[in-house]
C-alpha positions in Angstrom: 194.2 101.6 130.4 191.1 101.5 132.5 187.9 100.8 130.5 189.9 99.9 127.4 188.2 97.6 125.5 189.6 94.1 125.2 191.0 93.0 122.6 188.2 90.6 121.0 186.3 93.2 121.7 188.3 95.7 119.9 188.3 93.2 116.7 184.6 92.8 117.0 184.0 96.2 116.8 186.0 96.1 113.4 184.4 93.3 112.0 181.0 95.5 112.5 182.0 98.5 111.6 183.6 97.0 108.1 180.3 95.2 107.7 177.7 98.2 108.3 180.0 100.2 105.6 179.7 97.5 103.3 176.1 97.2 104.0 175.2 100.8 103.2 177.7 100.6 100.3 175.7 98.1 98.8 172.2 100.0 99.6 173.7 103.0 98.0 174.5 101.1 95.0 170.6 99.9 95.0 169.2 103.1 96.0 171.2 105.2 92.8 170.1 102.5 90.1 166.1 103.0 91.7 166.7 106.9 91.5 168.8 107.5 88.2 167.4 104.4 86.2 164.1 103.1 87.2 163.2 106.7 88.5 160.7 105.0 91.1 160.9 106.7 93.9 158.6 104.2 95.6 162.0 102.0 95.6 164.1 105.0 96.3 162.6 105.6 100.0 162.1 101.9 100.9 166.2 101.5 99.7 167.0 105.2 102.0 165.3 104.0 104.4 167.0 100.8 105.2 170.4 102.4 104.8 169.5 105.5 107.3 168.4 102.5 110.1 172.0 101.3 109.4 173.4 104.4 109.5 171.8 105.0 112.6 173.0 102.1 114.4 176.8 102.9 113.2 178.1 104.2 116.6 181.0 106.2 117.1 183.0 103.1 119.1 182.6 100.9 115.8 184.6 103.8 113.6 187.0 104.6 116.5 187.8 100.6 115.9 188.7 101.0 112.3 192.1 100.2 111.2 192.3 100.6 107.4 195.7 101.2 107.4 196.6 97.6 109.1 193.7 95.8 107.2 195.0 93.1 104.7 192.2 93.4 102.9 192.2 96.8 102.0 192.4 97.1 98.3 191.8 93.4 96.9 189.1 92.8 94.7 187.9 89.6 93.4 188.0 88.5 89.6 184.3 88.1 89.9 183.9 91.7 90.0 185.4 92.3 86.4 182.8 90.3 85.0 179.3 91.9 86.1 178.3 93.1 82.8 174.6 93.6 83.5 172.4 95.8 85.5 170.6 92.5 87.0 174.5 91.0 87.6 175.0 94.6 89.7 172.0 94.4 91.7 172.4 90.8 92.8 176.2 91.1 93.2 175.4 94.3 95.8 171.9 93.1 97.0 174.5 89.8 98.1 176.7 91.7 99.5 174.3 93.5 102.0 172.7 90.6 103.0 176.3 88.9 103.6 177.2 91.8 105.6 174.2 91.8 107.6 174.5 88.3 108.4 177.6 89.0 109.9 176.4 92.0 112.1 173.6 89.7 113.1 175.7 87.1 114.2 178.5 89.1 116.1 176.2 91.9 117.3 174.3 89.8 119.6 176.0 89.3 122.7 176.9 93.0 122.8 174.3 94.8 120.8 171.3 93.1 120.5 169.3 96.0 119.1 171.5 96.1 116.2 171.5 92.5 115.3 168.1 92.4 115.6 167.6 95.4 113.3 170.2 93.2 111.0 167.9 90.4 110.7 164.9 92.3 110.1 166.7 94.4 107.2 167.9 91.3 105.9 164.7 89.8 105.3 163.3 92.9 103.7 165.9 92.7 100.9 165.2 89.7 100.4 162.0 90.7 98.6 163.2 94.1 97.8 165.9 92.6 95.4 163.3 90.7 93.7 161.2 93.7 93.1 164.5 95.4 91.6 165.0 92.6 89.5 161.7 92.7 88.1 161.8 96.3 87.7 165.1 96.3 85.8 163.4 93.9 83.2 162.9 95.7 79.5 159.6 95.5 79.1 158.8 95.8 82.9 156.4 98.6 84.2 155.0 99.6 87.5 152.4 97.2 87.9 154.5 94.2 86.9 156.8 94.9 88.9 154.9 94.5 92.3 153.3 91.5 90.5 153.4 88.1 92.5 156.3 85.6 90.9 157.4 82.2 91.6 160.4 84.2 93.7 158.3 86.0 95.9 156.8 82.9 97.1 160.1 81.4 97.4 161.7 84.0 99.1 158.3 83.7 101.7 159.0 80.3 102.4 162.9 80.6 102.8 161.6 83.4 105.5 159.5 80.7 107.1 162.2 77.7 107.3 164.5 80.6 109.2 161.4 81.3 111.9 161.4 79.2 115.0 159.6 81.4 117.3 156.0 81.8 115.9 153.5 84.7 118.1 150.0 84.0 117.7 148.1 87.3 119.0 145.5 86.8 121.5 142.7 90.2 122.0 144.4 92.4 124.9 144.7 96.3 125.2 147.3 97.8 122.7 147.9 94.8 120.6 149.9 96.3 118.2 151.9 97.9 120.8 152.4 94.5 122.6 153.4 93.0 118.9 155.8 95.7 118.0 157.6 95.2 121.5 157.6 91.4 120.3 158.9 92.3 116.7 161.8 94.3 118.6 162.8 91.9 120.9 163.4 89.3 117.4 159.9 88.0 116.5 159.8 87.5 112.6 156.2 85.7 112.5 153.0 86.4 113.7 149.8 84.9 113.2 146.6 87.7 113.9 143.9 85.3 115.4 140.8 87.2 116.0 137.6 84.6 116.7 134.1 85.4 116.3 132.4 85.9 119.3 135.3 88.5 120.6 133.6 91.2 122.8 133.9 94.5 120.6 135.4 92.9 117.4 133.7 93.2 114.4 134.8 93.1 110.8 135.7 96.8 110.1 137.8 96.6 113.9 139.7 93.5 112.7 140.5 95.1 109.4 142.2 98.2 111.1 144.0 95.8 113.8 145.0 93.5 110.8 146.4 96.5 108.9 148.1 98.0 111.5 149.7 94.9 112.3 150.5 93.9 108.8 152.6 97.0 108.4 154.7 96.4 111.6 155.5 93.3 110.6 156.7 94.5 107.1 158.7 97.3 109.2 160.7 94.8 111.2 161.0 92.3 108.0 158.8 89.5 110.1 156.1 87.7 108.2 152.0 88.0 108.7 149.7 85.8 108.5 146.2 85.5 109.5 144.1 83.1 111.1 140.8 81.7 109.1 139.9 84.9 107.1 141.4 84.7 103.8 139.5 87.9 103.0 141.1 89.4 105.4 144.4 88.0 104.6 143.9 89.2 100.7 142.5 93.3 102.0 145.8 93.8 104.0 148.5 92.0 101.6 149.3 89.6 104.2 152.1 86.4 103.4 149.0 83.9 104.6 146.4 82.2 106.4 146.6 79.5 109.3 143.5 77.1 108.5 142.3 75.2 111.4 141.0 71.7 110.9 137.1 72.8 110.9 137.7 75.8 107.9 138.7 75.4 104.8 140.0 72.8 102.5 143.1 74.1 101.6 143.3 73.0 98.2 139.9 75.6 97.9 142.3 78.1 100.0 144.7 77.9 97.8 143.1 78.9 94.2 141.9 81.7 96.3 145.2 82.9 97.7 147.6 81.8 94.9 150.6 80.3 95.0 152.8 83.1 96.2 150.9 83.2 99.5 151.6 81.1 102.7 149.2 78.3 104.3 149.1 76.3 107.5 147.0 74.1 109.2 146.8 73.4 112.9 147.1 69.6 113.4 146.4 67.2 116.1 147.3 63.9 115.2 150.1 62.1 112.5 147.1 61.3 109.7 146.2 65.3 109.7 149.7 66.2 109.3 149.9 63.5 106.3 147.2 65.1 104.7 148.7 68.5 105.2 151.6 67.9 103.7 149.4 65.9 100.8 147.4 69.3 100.1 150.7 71.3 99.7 150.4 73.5 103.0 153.7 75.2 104.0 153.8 74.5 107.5 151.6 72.8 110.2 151.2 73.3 114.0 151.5 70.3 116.4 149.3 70.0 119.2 147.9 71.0 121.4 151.0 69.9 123.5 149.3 71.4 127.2 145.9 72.4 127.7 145.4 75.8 126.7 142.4 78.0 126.9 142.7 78.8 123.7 141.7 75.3 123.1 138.8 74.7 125.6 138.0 71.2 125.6 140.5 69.7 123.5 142.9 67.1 125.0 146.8 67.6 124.9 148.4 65.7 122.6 151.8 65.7 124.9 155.3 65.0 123.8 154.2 61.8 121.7 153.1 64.0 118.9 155.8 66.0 118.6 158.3 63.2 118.5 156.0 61.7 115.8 156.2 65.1 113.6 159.5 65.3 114.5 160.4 62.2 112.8 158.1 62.1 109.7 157.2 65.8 108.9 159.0 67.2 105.4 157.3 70.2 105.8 158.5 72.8 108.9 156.6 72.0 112.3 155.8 74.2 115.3 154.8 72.9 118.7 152.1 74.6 120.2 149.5 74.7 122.9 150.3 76.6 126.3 153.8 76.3 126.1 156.0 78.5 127.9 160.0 79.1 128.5 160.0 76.3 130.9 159.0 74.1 128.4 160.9 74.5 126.2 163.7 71.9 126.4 161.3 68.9 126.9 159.9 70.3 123.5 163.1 70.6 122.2 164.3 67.0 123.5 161.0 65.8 121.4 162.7 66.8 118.4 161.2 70.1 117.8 162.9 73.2 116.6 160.0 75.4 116.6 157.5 76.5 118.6 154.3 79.0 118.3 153.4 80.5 122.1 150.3 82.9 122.6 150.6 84.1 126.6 154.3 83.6 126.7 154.4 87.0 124.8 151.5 88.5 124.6 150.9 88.2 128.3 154.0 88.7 129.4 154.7 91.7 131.5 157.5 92.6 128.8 156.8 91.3 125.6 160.4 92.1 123.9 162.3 90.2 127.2 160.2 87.3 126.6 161.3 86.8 123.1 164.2 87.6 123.2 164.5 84.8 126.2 162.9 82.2 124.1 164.6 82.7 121.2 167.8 82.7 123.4 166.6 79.1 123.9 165.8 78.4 120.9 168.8 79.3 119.2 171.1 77.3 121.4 169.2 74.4 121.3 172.0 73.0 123.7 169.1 72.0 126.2 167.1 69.5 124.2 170.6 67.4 124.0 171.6 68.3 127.3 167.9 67.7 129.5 166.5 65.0 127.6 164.9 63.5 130.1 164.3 66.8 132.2 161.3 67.0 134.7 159.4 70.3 134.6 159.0 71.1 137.8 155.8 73.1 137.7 153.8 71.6 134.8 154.9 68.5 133.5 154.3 68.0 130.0 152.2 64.6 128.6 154.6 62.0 127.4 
């Protein structure tokens, strides 16, 4: 029949429509324990409001594709099941199965949604801390403040968040920023770096507080992690994952006792010895480069491909390239051995931010090009070997 479906298609449908029903399942098992047990309605909303944004995204043609009837699975259970005893056992049993699910939906969504499977990812990584805030919550002698307390697991969870970025915005001063990163957050964008220098015409402390706020909280919407550049006061008055430390500001060991241990730290790095000592003073992440000039570097040489290749083969700590790089760069960066990358213009210039991510990430995710154009000449900037 004329604009039937095909039959992949048809089967893809199913496997998403099974997935967003076991997704809300699970964040209706969640929501009932924060409502009947921990009666915190704090973690009542935040738990309703990520199964409404699935419930939302559950369109008609995924249900029309059901087939419960047919479905082999229909009825099994697993012996696993019979022995969650616990209320901690049920919440990571269902908190696992929603982020299983959503995984899936992320992964087979893609092609043919891409609004839902980027709405996947982003509720994914919001359970990821929301489980270990039920967890702490369902402890005995837990109470409200303990419960939003930092723990060895929110910092781990922060840093599991990190290894999954490779597409990292740093925000640049332009009309509507927050507007520009939420279009950037939609289009897949799950870190962003507010940089704010002195010296900006207009921006003064109280300004950057509201931007940082503002942009703090759309970040925490879409699940994407925040981080600020320099001002760990800053970074401490909005709640934000971290700070990115250039080489002139603090030491980090100093950054850290202020921060904590639960809170992120990176350091921009321009040659093999400052990424050693990096990784030496326990920062999370570094930046490479810059690999081109970049005006947001006046005066500072490019460090060119030879850098990343070097950080490429010796880093133990995650890496992103960066320094005026754009989607046409990208697979000489990736051919250097890089997997990540942190762009400034790309986005935030770009005449649609959400497009532009969504492109680089496209490449990103292949990675296909950095085997396949190793030796590729960029034909309108070439990049320092």
């Amino acid at each position: 029949m004329a604009g039937s479906p095909a039959p992949d298609q048809v089967a893809i449908h199913r496997l998403i429509d099974a997935n967003l029903d076991r997704a809300r399942e699970g964040l209706r098992v969640l929501e009932d324990w924060c409502r009947f047990a921990l009666e915190r309605g704090d973690l009542v909303v935040r738990t309703k409001d990520l199964r409404h944004r699935l419930g939302q995204r559950h369109a008609d043609h995924y249900k029309l594709a059901r087939r419960t009837a047919t479905d082999p699975s229909t009825g099994l259970g697993h012996p696993a099941q019979e022995q969650r005893r616990t209320p901690d056992q049920v919440i990571g049993a269902n908190a696992a199965r929603v982020q299983e699910a959503l995984r899936v939906i992320e992964e087979f969504a893609r092609a043919g949604d891409p609004e839902l499977a980027q709405d996947a990812a982003a509720i994914r990584y919001l359970l990821y801390d929301l489980e270990v805030e039920l967890l702490q919550a369902s402890e005995p002698t837990a109470d409200p403040a303990s419960a939003t307390a930092p723990t060895p697991d929110a910092a781990a969870s922060r840093r599991q968040r990190l290894a999954a970025c490779n597409l990292y915005l740093v925000t640049a001063p332009v009309p509507d920023l927050a507007g520009v990163v939420e279009a950037a957050l939609r289009g897949g964008v799950r870190l962003v770096q507010y940089r704010a220098k002195e010296g900006t015409p207009g921006l003064d402390d109280q300004r950057r507080l509201q931007e940082a706020q503002v942009l703090c909280d759309l970040c925490r919407q879409h699940g994407a992690l925040f981080l600020v550049n320099d001002r760990i006061d800053l970074a401490l008055a909005v709640e934000a994952d971290g700070v990115h430390l250039g080489q002139g500001d603090l030491p980090v060991p100093l950054a850290r006792r202020l921060l904590g241990p639960e809170r992120l730290i990176g350091r921009s790095t321009h040659a093999l010895e400052q990424l050693e000592q990096a990784v030496a003073d326990g920062c999370d992440y570094v930046g490479v480069g810059p690999v081109m000039a970049t005006p947001t570097k006046p005066g500072r040489e490019p460090v060119g491909l030879a850098y990343v290749r070097q950080a490429a083969a010796q880093s133990s700590i995650p890496f992103f390239a960066i320094g005026g790089l754009t989607a046409e760069h990208l697979p000489a960066v990736l051919a250097a051995g890089a997997r990540r990358v942190a762009v400034v213009r790309a986005v935030i210039e770009a005449e649609d931010p959400a497009a532009a991510a969504r492109h680089l990430l496209d490449q990103l995710d292949v990675g296909g090009p950095a085997d396949t154009h190793t030796h590729r000449v960029l034909k309108h900037q070439e990049i320092p070997a």
